[in-house]
C-alpha positions in Angstrom: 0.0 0.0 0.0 1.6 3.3 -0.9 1.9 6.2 1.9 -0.9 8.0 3.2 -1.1 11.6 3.4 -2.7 11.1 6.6 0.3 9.5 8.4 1.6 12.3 10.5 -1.6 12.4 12.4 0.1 8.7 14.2 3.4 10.6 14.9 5.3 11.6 18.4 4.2 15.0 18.7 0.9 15.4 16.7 -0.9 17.8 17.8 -4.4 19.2 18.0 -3.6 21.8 15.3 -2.4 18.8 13.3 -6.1 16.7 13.9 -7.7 19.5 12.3 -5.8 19.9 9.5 -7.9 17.3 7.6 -11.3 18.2 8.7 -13.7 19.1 6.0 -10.7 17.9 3.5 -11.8 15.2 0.9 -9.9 11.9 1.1 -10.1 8.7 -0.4 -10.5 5.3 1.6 -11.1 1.7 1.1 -14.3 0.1 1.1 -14.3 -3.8 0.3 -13.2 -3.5 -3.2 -13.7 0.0 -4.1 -12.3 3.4 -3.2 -14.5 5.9 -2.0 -14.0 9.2 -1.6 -15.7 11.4 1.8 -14.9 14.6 3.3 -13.3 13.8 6.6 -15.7 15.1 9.5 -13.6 14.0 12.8 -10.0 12.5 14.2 -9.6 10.5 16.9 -6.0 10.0 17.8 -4.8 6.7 19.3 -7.9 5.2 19.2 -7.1 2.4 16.2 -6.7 -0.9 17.3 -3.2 -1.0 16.6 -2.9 2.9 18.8 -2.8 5.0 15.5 -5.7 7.5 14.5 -8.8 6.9 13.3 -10.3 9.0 10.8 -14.0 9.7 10.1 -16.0 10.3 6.8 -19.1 11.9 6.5 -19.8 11.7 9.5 -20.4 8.2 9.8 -17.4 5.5 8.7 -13.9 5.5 10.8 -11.1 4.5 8.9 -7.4 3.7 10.3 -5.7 7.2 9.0 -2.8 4.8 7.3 -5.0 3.2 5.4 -6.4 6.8 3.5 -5.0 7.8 0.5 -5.4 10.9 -2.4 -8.5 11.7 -3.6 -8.6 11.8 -7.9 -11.4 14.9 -6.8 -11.6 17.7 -5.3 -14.3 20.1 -4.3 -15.4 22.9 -6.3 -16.6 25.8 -4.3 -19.0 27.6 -6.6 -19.5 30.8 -5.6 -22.1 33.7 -6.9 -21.3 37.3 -7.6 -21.5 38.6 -4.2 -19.0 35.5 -3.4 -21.9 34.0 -1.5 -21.2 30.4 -1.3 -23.8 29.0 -4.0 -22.8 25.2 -4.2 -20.0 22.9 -2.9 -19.5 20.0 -5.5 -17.1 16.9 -6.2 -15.4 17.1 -9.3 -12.9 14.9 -11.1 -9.5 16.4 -11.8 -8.9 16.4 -15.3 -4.8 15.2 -15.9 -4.3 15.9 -12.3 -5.7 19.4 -12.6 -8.9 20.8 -11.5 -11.3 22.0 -14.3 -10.6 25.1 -16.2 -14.2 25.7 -16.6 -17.7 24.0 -14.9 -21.2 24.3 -16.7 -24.4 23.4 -15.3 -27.7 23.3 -17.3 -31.0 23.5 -15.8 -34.6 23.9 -17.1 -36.3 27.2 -16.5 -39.8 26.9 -17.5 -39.3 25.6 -20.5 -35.9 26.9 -21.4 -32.9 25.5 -20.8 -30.3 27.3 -19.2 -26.3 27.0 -18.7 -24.9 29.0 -15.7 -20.5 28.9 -16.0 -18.2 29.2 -13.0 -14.6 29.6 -13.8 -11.7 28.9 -11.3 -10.3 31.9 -9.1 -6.5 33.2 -9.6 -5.7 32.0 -6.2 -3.6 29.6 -4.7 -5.9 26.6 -3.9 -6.8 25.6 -0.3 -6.4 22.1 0.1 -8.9 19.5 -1.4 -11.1 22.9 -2.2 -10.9 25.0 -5.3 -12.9 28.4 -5.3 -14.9 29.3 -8.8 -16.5 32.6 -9.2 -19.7 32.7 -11.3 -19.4 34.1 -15.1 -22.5 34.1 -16.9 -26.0 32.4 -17.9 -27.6 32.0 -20.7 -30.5 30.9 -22.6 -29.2 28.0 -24.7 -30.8 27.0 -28.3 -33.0 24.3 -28.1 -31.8 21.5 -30.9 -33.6 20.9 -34.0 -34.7 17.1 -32.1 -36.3 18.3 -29.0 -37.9 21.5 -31.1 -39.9 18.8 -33.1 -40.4 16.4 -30.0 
């Protein structure tokens, strides 16, 4: 198993600075087969069977903190134009990078409509990278669905 980036929360000298570090931080752990990923809501130090930390996701699952590893995500923060928090969403890093741009279409009545958030020039915090809202707009209805 390669090395978590949890580890130094089962050193000498951890602190309680360093069990917050990876609060609200999305992680990946092991399920079964599968890797999941969950945004870690708690630490307990010591309290693994073996004396190392324990990590919590979602407020629910506690996972052995050597046993977490990177997240292929990370959290979008999209934010409106007042910098109001308008959405916080999972998105898959794109060659190790998060997105340059993230659309979302909805249905207004009967319109369709794509809202665009694109990535602040900031250094990124974490698992979390802050958007800042660009536009909507009406989009054209295809020549299918106008017929439908």
């Amino acid at each position: 198993m390669t090395t978590s980036p949890l580890d130094y929360l089962d050193q000498d000298g951890a602190d309680e600075a360093d069990y917050e570090t990876p609060m609200r931080e999305l992680y990946a752990y092991h399920d079964g087969d599968t890797w999941l990923d969950g945004i870690v809501t708690g630490v307990r130090p010591h309290a693994a069977a073996d004396g190392g930390a324990l990590v919590q996701f979602d407020e629910r699952l506690w996972v052995p903190a050597r046993e977490v590893r990177q997240s292929d995500h990370y959290v979008a923060v999209l934010l409106n134009p007042d910098s109001e928090v308008y959405a916080e969403v999972i998105q898959s890093l794109v060659d190790g990078q998060p997105k340059d741009v993230i659309r979302d279409v909805s249905i207004v009545g009967d319109d369709n409509v794509g809202t665009e958030w694109r990535p602040i020039d900031e250094p990124r915090t974490g698992s979390r990278v802050r958007y800042r809202y660009t536009g909507t707009a009406e989009l054209p209805v295809s020549d299918e669905e106008a017929s439908a």
